[in-house]
Every structure is written in C-alpha cells, then in structure tokens.
C-alpha positions as CSV (number, residue, x, y, z in Angstrom):
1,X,-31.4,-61.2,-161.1
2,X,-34.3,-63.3,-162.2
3,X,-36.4,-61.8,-165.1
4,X,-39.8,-61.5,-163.2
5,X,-37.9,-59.8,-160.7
6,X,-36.3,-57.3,-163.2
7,X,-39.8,-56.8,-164.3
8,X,-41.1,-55.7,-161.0
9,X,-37.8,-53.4,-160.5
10,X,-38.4,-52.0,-163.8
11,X,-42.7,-51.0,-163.0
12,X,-40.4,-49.4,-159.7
13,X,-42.1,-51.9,-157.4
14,X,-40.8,-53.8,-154.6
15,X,-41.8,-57.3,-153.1
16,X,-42.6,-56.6,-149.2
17,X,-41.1,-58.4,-146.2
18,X,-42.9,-61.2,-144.3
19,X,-46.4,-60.1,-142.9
20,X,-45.9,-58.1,-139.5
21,X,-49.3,-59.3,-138.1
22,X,-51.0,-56.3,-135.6
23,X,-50.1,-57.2,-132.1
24,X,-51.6,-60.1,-130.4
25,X,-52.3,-61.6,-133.8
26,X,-51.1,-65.4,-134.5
27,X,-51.5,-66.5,-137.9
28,X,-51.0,-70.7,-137.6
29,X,-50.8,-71.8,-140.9
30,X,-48.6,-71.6,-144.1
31,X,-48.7,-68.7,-146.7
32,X,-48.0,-70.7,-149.1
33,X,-47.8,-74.4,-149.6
34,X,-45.7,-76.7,-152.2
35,X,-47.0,-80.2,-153.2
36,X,-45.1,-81.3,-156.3
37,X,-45.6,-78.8,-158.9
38,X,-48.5,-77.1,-157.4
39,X,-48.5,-74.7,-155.1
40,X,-51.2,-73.1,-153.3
41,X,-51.1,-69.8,-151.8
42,X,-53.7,-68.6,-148.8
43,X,-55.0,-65.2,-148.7
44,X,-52.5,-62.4,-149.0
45,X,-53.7,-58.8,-148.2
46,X,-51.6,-55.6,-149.0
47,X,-48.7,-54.9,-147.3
48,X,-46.6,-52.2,-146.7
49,X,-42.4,-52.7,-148.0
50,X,-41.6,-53.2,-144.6
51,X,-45.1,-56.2,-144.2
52,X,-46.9,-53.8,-141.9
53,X,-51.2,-54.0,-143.4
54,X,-51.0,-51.1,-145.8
55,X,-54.1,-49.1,-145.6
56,X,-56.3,-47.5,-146.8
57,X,-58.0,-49.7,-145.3
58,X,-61.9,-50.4,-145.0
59,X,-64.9,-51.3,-147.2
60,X,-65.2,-50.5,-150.6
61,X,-68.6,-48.7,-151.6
62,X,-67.8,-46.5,-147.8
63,X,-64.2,-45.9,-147.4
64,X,-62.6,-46.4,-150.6
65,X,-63.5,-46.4,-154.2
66,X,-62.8,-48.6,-157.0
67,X,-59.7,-46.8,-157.5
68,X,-58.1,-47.2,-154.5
69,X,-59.4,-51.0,-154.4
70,X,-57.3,-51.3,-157.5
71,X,-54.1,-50.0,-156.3
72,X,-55.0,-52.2,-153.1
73,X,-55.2,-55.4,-155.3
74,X,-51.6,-54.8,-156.8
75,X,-50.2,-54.5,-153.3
76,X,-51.9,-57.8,-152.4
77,X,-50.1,-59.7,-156.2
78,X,-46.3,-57.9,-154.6
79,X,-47.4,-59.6,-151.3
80,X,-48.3,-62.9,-152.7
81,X,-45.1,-63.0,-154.9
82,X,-43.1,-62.1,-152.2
83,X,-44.4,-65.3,-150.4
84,X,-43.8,-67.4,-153.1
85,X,-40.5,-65.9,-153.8
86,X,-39.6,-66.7,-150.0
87,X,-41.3,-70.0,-150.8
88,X,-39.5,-71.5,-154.0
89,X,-36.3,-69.0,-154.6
90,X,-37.2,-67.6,-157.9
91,X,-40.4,-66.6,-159.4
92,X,-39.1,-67.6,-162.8
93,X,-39.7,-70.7,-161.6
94,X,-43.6,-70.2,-161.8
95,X,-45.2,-72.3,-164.9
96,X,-49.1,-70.9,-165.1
97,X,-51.1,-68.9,-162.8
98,X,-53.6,-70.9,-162.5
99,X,-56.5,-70.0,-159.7
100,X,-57.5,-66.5,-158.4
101,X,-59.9,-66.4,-155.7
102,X,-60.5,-62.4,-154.8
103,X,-62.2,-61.0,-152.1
104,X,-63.2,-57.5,-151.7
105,X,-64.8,-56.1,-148.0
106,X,-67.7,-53.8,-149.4
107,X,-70.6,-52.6,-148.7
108,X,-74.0,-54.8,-150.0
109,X,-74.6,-52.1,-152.9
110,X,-71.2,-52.6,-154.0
111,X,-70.8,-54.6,-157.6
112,X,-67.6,-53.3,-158.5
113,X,-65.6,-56.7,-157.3
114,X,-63.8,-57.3,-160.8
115,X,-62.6,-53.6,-161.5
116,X,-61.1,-54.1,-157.7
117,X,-59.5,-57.5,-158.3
118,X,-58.4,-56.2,-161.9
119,X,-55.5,-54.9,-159.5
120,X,-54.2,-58.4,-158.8
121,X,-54.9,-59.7,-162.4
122,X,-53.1,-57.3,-164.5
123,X,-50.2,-56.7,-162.2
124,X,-49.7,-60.7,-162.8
125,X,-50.5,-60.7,-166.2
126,X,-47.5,-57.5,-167.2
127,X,-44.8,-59.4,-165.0
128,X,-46.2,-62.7,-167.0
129,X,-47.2,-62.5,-169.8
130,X,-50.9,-64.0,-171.1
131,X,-49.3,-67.8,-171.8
132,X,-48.0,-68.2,-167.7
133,X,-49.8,-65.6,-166.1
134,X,-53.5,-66.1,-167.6
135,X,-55.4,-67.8,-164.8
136,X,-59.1,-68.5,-163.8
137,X,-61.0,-66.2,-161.1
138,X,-63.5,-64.9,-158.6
139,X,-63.9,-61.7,-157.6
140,X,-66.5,-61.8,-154.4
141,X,-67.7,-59.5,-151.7
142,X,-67.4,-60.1,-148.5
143,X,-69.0,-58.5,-145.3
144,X,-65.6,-58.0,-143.7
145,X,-62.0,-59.2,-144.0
146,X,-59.2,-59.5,-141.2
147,X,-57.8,-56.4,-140.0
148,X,-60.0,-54.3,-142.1
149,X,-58.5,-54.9,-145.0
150,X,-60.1,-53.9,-148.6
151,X,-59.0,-57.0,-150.3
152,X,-57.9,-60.0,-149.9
153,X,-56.6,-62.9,-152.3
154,X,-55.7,-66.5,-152.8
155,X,-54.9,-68.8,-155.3
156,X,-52.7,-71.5,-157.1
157,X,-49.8,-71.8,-159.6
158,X,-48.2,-74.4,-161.0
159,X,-44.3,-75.0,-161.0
160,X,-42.0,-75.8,-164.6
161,X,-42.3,-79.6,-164.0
C-alpha cells in the first residue's frame, strides 16, 4: 500500500466512492484534470464512504457551526483525494499541493471561512507533510453551494516530474 494511503488508514479514514449525484442531477465535466504534471481538481464537496452528499448539510452561521464546518472540510480533502487517487493511481505520486480555493455557504455575518477550510488544510498537511502538502488558499463565503452543501473546494497539485 502506498504511504499516503497507509497514512489515511492509520487517522482510521477512508477515501469515498465516486460522487452519487441526487437524482436528476448530471454533472458534465471532469473531477479532476491531468495536463503534464499539473493537475487541476474542480470542487469536491463531502461525501459519504459510499459518495452519497454527507450532511450536515446547510449554511454555516444557521445550521452548522464552525465545528461541524471543520469536520465537513476533511470530508471534502478524503473526497478530493479519492478523485485524484481514481485519477493518477497512487497519491504518492502527488509533488506539492499547490492551490486551495475554499468555499463555505454561510450566512452574510459569518467570518469564520478559514477556521472552516482549516478542515481541508490540515487534513492535507498530516497525510503530507509541510514540504508537499503546504499550498496557497482562499477561504470565501458564498450565498449558497450545490445541494446545500457547507463547503465546497478546488484546487491544483503538481505531479513528481
């Protein structure tokens, strides 16, 4: 087994399946997409093991706290690397982490955004360690997000050349 996967065995984590979009839903475009060495990933929200939306779901500031945002956020990093995983076969194979962008549905008092995307960050920095998995970020709020979810995230790594 790959050592980043060990890792996520180890926390006593699991990398979900494929999302199972809600019914009626078509999602026409790729989750993640390799040119060269980089590869881009679109936004990823949390999943469930089996890639059913996990919930809580709803607006931070109203229906969650910062908390629950957080744990949110690490579900979003397990679905990400269970993309790229799908995408390039071993997550060893990751160089840097390079690009965050983090997106939190919250109410318009709500200034909390990092603590929630804190989630996705140090998930990826313990399986990575600060020389590959440092990266650049936003953490925003948004109005709304698809399905309701809390948070949502993309970003960009780069692949061992």
């Amino acid at each position: 087994m790959a050592l980043i996967e060990q890792r996520i065995a180890q926390l006593g984590l699991r990398l979900p399946s494929p999302i199972q979009p809600p019914p009626g839903v078509t999602l026409p475009f790729a989750f993640v997409q390799i040119q060269g060495t980089r590869v881009l990933f679109s936004g990823h929200g949390p999943l469930n093991d089996d890639g059913s939306v996990a919930g809580p779901l709803g607006k931070l500031g109203q229906d969650l706290n910062v908390e629950q945002g957080y744990e949110q956020a690490r579900r979003v990093a397990l679905a990400v690397l269970g993309s790229m995983k799908r995408a390039i076969g071993d997550l060893d194979r990751i160089a840097a982490w390079t690009r965050v962008f983090g997106m939190v549905n919250c109410t318009p008092d709500f200034t909390a955004q990092p603590a929630v995307v804190n989630g996705f960050s140090h998930l990826i920095l313990e399986l990575y360690g600060e020389d590959r998995g440092m990266h650049t970020r936003s953490a925003v709020g948004m109005a709304a997000l698809p399905f309701n979810i809390p948070v949502e995230i993309e970003g960009e790594v780069l692949l061992h050349g």
